[in-house]
C-alpha positions as MATLAB code, in Angstrom:
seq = 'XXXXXXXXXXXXXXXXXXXXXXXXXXXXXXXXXXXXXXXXXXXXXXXXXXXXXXXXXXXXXXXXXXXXXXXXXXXXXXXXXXXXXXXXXXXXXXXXXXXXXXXXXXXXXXXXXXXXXXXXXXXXXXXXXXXXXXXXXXXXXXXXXXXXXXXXXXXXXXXXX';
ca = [
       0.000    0.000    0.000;
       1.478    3.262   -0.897;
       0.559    5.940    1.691;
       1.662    9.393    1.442;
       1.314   12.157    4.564;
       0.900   15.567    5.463;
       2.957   17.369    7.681;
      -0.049   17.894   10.368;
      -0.439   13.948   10.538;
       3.113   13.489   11.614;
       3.683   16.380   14.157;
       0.005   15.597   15.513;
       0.850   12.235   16.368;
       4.669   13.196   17.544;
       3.237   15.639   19.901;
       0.926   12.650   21.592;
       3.915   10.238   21.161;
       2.366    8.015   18.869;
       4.113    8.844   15.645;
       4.670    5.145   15.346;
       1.189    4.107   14.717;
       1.855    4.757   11.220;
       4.622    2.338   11.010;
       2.520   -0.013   12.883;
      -0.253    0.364   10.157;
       1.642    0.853    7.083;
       5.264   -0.303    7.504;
       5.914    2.631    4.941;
       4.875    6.580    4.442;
       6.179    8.690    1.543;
       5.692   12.220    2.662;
       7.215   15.109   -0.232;
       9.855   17.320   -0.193;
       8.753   20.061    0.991;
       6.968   18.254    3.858;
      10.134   16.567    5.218;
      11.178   20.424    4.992;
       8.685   21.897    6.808;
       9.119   19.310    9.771;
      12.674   18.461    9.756;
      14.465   21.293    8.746;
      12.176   24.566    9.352;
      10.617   22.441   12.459;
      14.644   21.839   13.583;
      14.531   21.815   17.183;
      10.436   21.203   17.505;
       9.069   17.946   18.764;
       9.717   15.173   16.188;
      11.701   16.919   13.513;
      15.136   14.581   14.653;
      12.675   11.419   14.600;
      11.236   11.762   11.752;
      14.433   12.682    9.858;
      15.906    9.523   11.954;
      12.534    7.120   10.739;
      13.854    4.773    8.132;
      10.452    3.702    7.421;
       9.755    7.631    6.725;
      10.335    8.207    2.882;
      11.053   11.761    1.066;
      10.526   11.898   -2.339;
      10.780   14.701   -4.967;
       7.815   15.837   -6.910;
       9.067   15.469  -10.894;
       5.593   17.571  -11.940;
       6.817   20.906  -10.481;
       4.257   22.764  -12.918;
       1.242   21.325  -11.914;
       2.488   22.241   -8.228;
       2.697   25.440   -8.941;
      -1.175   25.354  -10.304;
      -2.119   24.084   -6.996;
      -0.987   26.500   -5.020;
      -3.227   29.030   -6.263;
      -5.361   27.268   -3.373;
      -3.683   25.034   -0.951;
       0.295   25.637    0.579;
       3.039   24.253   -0.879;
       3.377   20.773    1.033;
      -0.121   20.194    0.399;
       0.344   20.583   -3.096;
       2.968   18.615   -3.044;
       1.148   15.771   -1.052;
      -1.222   15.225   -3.830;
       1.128   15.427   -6.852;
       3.333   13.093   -5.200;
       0.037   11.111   -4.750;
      -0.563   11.022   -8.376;
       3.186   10.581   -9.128;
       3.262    6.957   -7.411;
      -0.127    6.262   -7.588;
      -1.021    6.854   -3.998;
      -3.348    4.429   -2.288;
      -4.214    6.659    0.206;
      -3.541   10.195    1.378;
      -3.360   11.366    5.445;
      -4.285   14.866    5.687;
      -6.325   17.316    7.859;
      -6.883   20.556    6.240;
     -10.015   20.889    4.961;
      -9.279   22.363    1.502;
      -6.111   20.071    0.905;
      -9.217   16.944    1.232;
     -11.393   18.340   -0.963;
      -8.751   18.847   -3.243;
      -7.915   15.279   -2.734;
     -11.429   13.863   -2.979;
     -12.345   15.581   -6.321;
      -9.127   14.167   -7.745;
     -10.395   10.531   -6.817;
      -7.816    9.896   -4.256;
      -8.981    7.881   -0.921;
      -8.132    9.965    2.277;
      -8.058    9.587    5.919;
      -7.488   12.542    8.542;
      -5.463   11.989   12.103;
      -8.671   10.747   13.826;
      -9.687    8.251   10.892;
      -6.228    6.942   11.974;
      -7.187    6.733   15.370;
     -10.293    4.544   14.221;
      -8.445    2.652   11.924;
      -5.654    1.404   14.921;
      -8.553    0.571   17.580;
     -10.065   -1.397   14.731;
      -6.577   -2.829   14.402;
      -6.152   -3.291   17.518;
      -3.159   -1.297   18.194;
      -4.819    0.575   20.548;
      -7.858    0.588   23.307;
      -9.132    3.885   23.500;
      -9.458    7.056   20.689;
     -10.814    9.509   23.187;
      -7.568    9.182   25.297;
      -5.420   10.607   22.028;
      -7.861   13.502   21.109;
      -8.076   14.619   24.644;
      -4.247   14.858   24.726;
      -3.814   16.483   21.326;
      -6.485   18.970   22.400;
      -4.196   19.697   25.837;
      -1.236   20.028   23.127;
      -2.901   23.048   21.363;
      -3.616   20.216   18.344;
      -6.899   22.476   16.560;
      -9.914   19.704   15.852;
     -13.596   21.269   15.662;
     -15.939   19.774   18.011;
     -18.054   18.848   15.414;
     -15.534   16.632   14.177;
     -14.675   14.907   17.446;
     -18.130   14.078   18.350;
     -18.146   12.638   14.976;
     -15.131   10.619   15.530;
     -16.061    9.389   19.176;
     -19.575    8.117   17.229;
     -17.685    6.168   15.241;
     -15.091    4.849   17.234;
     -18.389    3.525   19.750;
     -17.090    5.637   22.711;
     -19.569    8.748   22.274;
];
């Protein structure tokens, strides 16, 4: 399965320490260029820009269609753009990403996509761990933004509302 991230997924989850859910899941995320630059080297010193550099299992690739990145960014940032050309570059099975205009962007180009709290649903299906509510209480103490809307949402569908 080829999985490519967002920058929010991975310093959401390294915040909560639970960046390696995703290698528990899918043994492998591609994440762009300018992704790995916004969290290892702009991020330098944050939380989780020396593990993620350090995760093996933690891919950066180069976009090759720089053109069509610069059409997207007439609406989304420039490591969102490059999430879903990279997407479309290795034919992406799925796509982790948050911000609402990046997943619309996403969905009308046919790609399958899961935010940080599908993820959360997806490892208590998996077993990986007990609880959601546990993780989105902590990210909210970490400053992490999530509507309420979407957590009630979430807790529905994890069975714990």
């Amino acid at each position: 399965m080829i999985v490519i991230s967002d920058s929010t997924i991975l310093i959401g989850l390294v915040k909560i320490g639970k960046l390696d859910l995703l290698k528990e899941i899918f043994s492998k995320v591609y994440i762009p260029e300018e992704v790995f630059k916004e969290v290892v080297e702009r991020g330098k010193g944050k939380p989780g820009s020396k593990v993620i550099k350090e995760a093996a299992w933690i891919e950066s690739k180069p976009v090759k269609d720089k053109i069509q990145v610069a059409f997207l960014l007439g609406s989304l940032e420039k490591g969102e753009a490059e999430v879903l050309v990279l997407a479309r570059e290795l034919e992406a099975d799925l796509i982790l990403l948050d911000e609402e205009k990046a997943r619309k962007s996403a969905v009308i180009a046919g790609f399958e996509i899961m935010g940080l709290l599908g993820l959360f649903i997806l490892a208590k299906n998996l077993g990986l761990i007990h609880e959601v509510r546990p993780l989105v209480d902590e990210l909210m103490i970490k400053k992490f933004r999530i509507s309420d809307k979407i957590i009630e949402k979430t807790l529905k569908k994890a069975g714990e509302a």
